[in-house]
Structures are given as structure tokens and as C-alpha cells.
N, C-alpha and C positions, 0 to 999 in steps of 0.2 A: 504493500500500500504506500508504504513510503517512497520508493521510486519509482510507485505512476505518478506521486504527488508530484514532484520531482520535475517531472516531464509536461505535466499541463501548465503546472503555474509558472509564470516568470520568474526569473533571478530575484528584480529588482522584488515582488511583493514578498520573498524568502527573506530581502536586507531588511527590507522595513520588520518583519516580525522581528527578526535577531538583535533588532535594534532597538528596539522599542521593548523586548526583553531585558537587554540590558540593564535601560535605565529603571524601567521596573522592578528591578531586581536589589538596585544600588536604593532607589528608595523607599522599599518595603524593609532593608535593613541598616536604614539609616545616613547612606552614606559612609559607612565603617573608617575606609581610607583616608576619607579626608583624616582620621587620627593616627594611620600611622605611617612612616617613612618606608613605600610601599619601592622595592626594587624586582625587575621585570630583569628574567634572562633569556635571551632569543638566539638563534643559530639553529644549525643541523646537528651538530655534534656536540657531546659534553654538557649542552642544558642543566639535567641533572643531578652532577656529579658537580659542577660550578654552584646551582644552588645550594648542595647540600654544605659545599665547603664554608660558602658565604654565613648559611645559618650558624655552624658551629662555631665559626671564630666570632660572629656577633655576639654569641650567646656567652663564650667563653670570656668575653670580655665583659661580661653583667649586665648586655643589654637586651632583653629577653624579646625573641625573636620567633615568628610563625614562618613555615615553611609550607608550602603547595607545590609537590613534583607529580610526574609521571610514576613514579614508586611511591611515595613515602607524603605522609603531613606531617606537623610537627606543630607543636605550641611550647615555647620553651624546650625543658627536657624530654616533655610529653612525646612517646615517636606512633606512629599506626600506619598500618598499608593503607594505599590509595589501590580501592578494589574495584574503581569505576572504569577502567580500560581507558581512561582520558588522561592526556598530558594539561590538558586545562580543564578543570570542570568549569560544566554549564552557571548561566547567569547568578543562578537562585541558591546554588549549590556553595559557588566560589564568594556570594555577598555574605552569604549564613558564616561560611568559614573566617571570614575575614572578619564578620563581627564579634566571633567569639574569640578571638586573636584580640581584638581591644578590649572585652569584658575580663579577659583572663590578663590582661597588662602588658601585652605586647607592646616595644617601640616599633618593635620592624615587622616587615612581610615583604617574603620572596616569593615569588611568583613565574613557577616557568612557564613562560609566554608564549606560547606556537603559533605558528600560521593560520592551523585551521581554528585555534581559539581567535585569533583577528578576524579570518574571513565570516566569523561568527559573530564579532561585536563583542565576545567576552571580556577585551579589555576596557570597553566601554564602563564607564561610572565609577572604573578606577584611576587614582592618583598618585601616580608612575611620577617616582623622584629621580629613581634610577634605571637608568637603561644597560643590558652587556649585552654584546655581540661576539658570540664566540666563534662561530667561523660559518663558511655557507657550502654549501654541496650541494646536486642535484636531488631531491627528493620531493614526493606528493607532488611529481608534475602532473599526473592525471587530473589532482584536484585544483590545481591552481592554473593549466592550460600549457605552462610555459616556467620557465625558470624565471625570465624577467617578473611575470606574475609572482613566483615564490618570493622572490628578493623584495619583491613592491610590497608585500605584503607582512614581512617580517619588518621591514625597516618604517610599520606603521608605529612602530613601539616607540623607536626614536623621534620620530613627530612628536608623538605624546607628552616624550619626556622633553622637546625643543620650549613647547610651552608654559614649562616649570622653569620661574626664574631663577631657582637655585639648582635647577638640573643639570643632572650629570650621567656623563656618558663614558662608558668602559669599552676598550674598541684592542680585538686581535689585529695588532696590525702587521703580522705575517700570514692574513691570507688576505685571498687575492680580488676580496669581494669588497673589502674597509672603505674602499674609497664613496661607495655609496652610501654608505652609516655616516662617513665622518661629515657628508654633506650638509646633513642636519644642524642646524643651528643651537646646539648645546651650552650652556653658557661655559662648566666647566668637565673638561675632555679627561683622562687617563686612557696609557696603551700600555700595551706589555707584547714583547716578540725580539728576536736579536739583532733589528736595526729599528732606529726611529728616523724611518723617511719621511714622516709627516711633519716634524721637528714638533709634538708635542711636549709644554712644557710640562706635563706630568707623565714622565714615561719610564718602566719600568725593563732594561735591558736585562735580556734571558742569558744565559751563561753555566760553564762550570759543571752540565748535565753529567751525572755519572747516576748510573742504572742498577738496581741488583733487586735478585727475584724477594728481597722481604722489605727493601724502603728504595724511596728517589731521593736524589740527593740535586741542588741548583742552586744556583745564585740571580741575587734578582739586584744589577745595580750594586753587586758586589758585597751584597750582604747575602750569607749564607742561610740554606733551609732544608729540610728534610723532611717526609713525610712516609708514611708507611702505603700509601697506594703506588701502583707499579706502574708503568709505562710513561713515555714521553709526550704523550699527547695531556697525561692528567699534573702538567708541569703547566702546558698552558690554562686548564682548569683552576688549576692554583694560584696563577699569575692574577687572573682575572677576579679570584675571592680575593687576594690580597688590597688589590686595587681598591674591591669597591670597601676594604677594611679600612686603605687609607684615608679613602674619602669622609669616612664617618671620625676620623681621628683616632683610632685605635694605635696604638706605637707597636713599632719592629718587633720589638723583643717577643709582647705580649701573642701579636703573630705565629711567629716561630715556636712560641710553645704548646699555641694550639694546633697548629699544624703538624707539631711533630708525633700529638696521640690524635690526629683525625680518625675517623672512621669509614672507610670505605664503604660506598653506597651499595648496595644491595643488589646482584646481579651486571656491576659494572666491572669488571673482568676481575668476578669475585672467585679464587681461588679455595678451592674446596678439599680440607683434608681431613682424611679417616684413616689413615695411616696405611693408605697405599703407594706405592714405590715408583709409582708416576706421580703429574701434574692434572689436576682436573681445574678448568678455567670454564666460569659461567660466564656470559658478555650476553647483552643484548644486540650489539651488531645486525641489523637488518638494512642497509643500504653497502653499496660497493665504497664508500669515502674510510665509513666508519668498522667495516669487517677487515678492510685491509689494516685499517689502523690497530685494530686488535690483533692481527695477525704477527705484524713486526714487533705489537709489545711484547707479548711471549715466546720473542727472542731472548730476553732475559732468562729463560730458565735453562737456555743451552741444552733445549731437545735433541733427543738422538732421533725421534721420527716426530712429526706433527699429526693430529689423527685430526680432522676435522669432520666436524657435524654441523651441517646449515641448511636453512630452507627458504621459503619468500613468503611472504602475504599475498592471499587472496582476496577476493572481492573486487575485481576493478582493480585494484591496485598499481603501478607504473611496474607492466609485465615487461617493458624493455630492461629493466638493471637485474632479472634473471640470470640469464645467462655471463648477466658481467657477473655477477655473484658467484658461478662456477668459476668463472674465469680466475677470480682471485685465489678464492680455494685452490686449484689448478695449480694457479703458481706460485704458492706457499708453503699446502700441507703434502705430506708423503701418501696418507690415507683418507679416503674421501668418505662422508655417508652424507646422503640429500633425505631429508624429512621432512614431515608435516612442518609445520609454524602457526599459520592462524587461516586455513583455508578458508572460511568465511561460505560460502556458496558454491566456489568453484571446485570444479573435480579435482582431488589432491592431487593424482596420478600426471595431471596435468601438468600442474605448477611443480614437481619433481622434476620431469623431465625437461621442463622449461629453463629451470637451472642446471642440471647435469648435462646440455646441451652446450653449454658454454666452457665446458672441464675440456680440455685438448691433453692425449697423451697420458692418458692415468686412468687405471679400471676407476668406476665410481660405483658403490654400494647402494641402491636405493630401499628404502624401507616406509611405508608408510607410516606405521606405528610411532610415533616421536618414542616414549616407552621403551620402544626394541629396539630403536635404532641406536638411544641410549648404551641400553646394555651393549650392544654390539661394538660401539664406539670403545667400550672399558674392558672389554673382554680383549679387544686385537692391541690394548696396551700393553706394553711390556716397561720393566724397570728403567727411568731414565725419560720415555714418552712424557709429549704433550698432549693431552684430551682439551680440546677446546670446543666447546658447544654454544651456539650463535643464535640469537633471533629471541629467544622469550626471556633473558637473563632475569629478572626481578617480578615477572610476571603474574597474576593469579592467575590468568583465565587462560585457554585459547578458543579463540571462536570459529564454529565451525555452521553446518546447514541450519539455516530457518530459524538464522540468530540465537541463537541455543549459545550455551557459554559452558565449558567443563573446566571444572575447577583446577587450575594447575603449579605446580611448584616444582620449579627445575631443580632447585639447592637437594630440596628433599628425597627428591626422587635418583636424585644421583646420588645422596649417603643410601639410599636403598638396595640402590644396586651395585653400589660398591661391597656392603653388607654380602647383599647374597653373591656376589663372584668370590668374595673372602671366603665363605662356606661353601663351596664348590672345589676351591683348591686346596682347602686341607684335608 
């Protein structure tokens, strides 16, 4: 019913409802924002893992902080899953949240901001102090027509925050998309990345990376930092919570101390161990920017094979970055298996071989069963292996026909089946 709606009505009477939801939304609870120091984080990659950093050091600093991701909410030290399958919830849902964020004494709120929550109006009736941009990639071009359309749509964030006279903008300016964010008229800018071509005077030079599979180690501007999540992409995650710590006046040191017990986000190349003699890495990874990125982080563990497990979303979804999704798999892991992820409607068998089309020169294992394909992946591990399993990392659900939702948890089900391979081999 929803996409014959879909198909009779026009676009524009969809904006107007979303829009006018919005504000309904912001005034049935008050307005909540206008009371707190509301920061929005937008890009393709790292959203989440950039929020959650943000909350931590705000909070660790005693300024008691609400957090809204694609995983996880947060009200101070309060933590609970986000079991709505949304990186933004809807109007009514996101004003209720933000009110009880200032009934309970929140100063701040973070806010991961996505495209499809803009092309929704859900940032509507909120009051965006803070703007980050952490990098841009091709993704949900089906839904937005166009890449130019994704870019136009995520950089609605920085408009919002252009009209906050003490707004402030957080900008990666080693990718290659910055220049359209920094157009915005912000009053006051921060960057972080290992040149400052924009010559902003608040800029954060990257440096001094050295890697190892239990912390990162960097220098930001020649002041040293450490933290216990892995990989070099969650250096620019870090850059960017530092940034917007600066912004608030939080000092270096105080920084560094909460950075060095962060806490890694939940399914972002969350490494799982039960005392088997390999590496098992959960990642959410579902576009070709962010699987490869994951794939060279877990060079740090200096595998003797790489075993990967991935799949793609169905529904409509941009069937083109399929087979690039083999493709990276292809040419990074030793061992392949294509699975479910969130087939939605579409034949799985489909979307399988959609992706294993794109693998050149490597048997690939296809399994429907996410479950077996699991097991399979931990069984053909041997001592020293990397298991890296892609697409649901922090997940509840996966959705499958006639919107049906099964309840899912990747972490668990992989201490499950480690369990039973351990009692198999003794």
C-alpha cells in the first residue's frame, strides 16, 4: 500500500506532510532544542562511531550529554539499543527523545543526521549548533536520484547550522567532497586531516599514526593520543570528536584521558573473543567506501588468510555497488562467503549472486542462511585467520518479505557458534 501511495501522489504533497510533521512534532514537545547545544553529525562513513566518541568525552568532562545513533541512545551514562532500524528516528519519536534529554539535565545532544532523515524534514524544529562532516561516498543513490542529490542533501545540515550565529562547523578536510560543506557560511570552522589547504585557523594536523590490533596510537598538532579502537579511518573519527570537544572548551589533557578508556561502538569492527585462536571482527560495512575500509583495518592483526562474509541490501536498494562489493572482497580476502543481509522483498538468491558476480578469480561460497554461512565462515578458520563478517554489525533486526523483521544479533550468534565449533573439536 505504501508504494502505490508512493506512485499516485506527488513528491511535493509527501514534502509538505514531512514537513509539517516536523514542526508538529517540535511543538507538541515543546521545542526541547531550543534548550540544548544540539550537534548534528552527517557523512557516509563513521556517523556513529564520531557520535558516540563526541558523547563520551562531553560527558566525561561533566557535561551530561544525550546521544541518538543508528545503534545506541544515550542520556548521560544511561546506554539502550536503538531497535527502530532508523539512523534518524521519525518527527515524534526524535522530539519525545530530545525532551527527555532536557527533563533529565542534559546540556548537549548529538544527533546522527542522515540524508534520508533531511529528505524527511527530520531535522526540521531542531536547533543545530553544531554541524560535522565526516566524509562523503557514493550511497542511497536510488533514493536521492544522483550523488549530486546525496551531497545537496546532506550539506542541508550545514545551512542549518550557517544560520546559528555562534555556529560551528567540523569539516574532514582530506576528503574530497569538503569543499562543498566549507561553502557554507559558518561563522566558526575546525578541520582535522594531514594538510590544511583551506588554511583554516582552527585546524587540527593528523600525524605520528602507528596501528596495533588492541589501541591507535596519533598525534593531533603534535600532541599525542591513544585510544583502544582499531583502525585508521577511526583516527579521523576521533579527530572530529576532539574538534567539536574543542569547540565546547574542554582542554587536551582532559581529552586524552577520555579517549584513552573510550569505548568502542557496538558492531563497528567490534572484535569478538571466546578464546579462539583466530580473529573474529563484526563491522557493519555495507557500501564498497566503507567494506574496503574495514578490510585494510584488519591488517593490523597480520592474518595469515582473511575469511570474509558479506552480502547487500535488498528492496530497491543501489543494486549497482553489488558487485563492486565482490569486487573488494575479491581483492582482499583469501576466503569468500556471500549471504543474506537484509533482503527486504527481493529474492535473496538474487542479491547473492548479484554480489559474487563481481569476485574475479576466487571460488566464492554462497549460502543463504546468514546463521550457516556464519558457522561456515568459523569453521574454515584456522589459528592465526581473520573472520570478518560485514553488513549487520550492531544490528537487531534483518528484514526480510512483507516487512516482517527477525530478530537479530550478530555478536551473539557468533559467541554461539564459536561455543558449538569449541565442542565439536574436543
Amino acid at each position: 500500500m505504501k508504494n502505490l501511495l508512493k506512485k499516485l501522489i506527488p513528491d511535493f504533497v509527501f514534502s509538505l506532510y514531512h514537513w509539517k510533521l516536523a514542526w508538529l512534532g517540535a511543538l507538541i514537545y515543546g521545542f526541547p532544542s531550543r534548550k540544548l547545544i544540539v550537534i548534528g553529525v552527517t557523512g557516509t562513513k563513521g556517523k556513529t562511531t564520531t557520535c558516540n566518541l563526541i558523547a563520551q568525552i562531553l560527558n566525561g568532562a561533566g557535561l551530561k550529554t544525550g546521544l541518538a545513533t543508528t545503534v545506541n541512545f544515550r542520556i548521560g551514562e544511561r546506554e539502550w539499543v536503538n531497535e527502530y532500524k532508523q539512523t534518524m528516528l521519525g518527527r515524534f519519536k526524535l522530539q519525545k527523545l530530545l525532551r527527555q534529554m532536557v527533563d533529565e539535565g542534559c546540556k548537549y545532544a548529538v544527533i546522527e543526521t542522515s540524508s534520508e532523515g533531511i529528505l524527511q524534514y527530520r531535522h526540521k524544529g531542531i536547533n543545530y549548533s553544531v554541524a560535522v562532516f565526516t566524509n562523503l561516498s557514493p550511497e542511497h543513490i536510488e533514493r536521492h536520484g544522483s550523488f549530486a542529490n546525496y551531497r545537496a542533501a546532506k550539506l542541508k545540515l550545514c545551512e542549518v547550522v550557517s544560520k546559528n550565529a555562534r555556529g560551528i562547523g567540523v569539516y574532514n578536510l582530506d576528503d574530497q567532497n569538503v569543499d562543498y560543506f566549507l561553502k557554507c557560511d559558518i561563522r566558526n570552522k575546525y578541520g582535522y586531516g594531514t594538510h590544511n589547504k583551506y588554511q583554516l585557523l582552527n585546524f587540527n594536523k593528523i600525524s605520528g599514526i602507528n596501528l596495533s590490533p588492541n589501541r591507535t596510537e596519533f598525534s593531533l598538532n603534535n600532541e599525542k593520543f591513544q585510544m583502544p579502537l582499531v583502525g585508521e579511518f577511526n583516527i579521523y573519527n576521533a579527530a572530529a570528536a576532539i574538534c567539536v570537544a574543542q569547540s565546547q572548551g574542554i582542554g587536551t589533557d582532559k581529552i586524552k584521558e577520555i579517549l584513552k578508556n573510550a569505548k568502542p561502538t557496538p558492531g563497528r569492527l567490534e572484535v569478538i573473543k571466546a578464546g579462539q585462536p583466530f580473529t573474529v571482527v563484526v563491522d557493519y560495512a555495507h557500501e564498497p567506501a566503507s567494506l574496503e575500509a574495514a578490510y585494510k583495518a584488519i591488517k593490523v592483526f597480520n592474518p595469515k588468510k582473511i575469511i570474509a562474509l558479506l552480502g547487500a541490501q535488498g528492496g530497491g536498494r543501489d543494486k549497482s555497488k553489488r558487485p563492486e562489493l565482490g569486487r573488494i572482497a575479491g581483492q582482499y580476502a583469501d576466503k569468500i562467503i556471500v549471504t543474506n543481509e537484509d533482503p527486504y522483498d527481493e529474492n535473496p538468491s538474487e542479491i547473492i549472486n548479484d554480489v559474487a558476480a563481481g569476485v574475479k578469480n576466487k571460488d566464492v561460497i554462497k549460502i543463504i542462511q546468514r546463521r550457516e554461512a556464519i558457522r561456515k565462515a568459523l569453521s574454515l578458520a584456522e589459528a592465526g585467520d581473520t573472520v570478518i563478517l560485514t553488513g549487520k554489525g550492531g544490528e537487531v533486526w534483518m528484514c526480510i518479505e512483507n516487512s516482517k523483521k527477525i530478530p537479530w544479533n550478530e555478536r551473539k550468534i557468533v559467541e554461539e557458534e564459536l561455543a558449538n565449533l569449541s565442542l565439536t573439536q574436543k
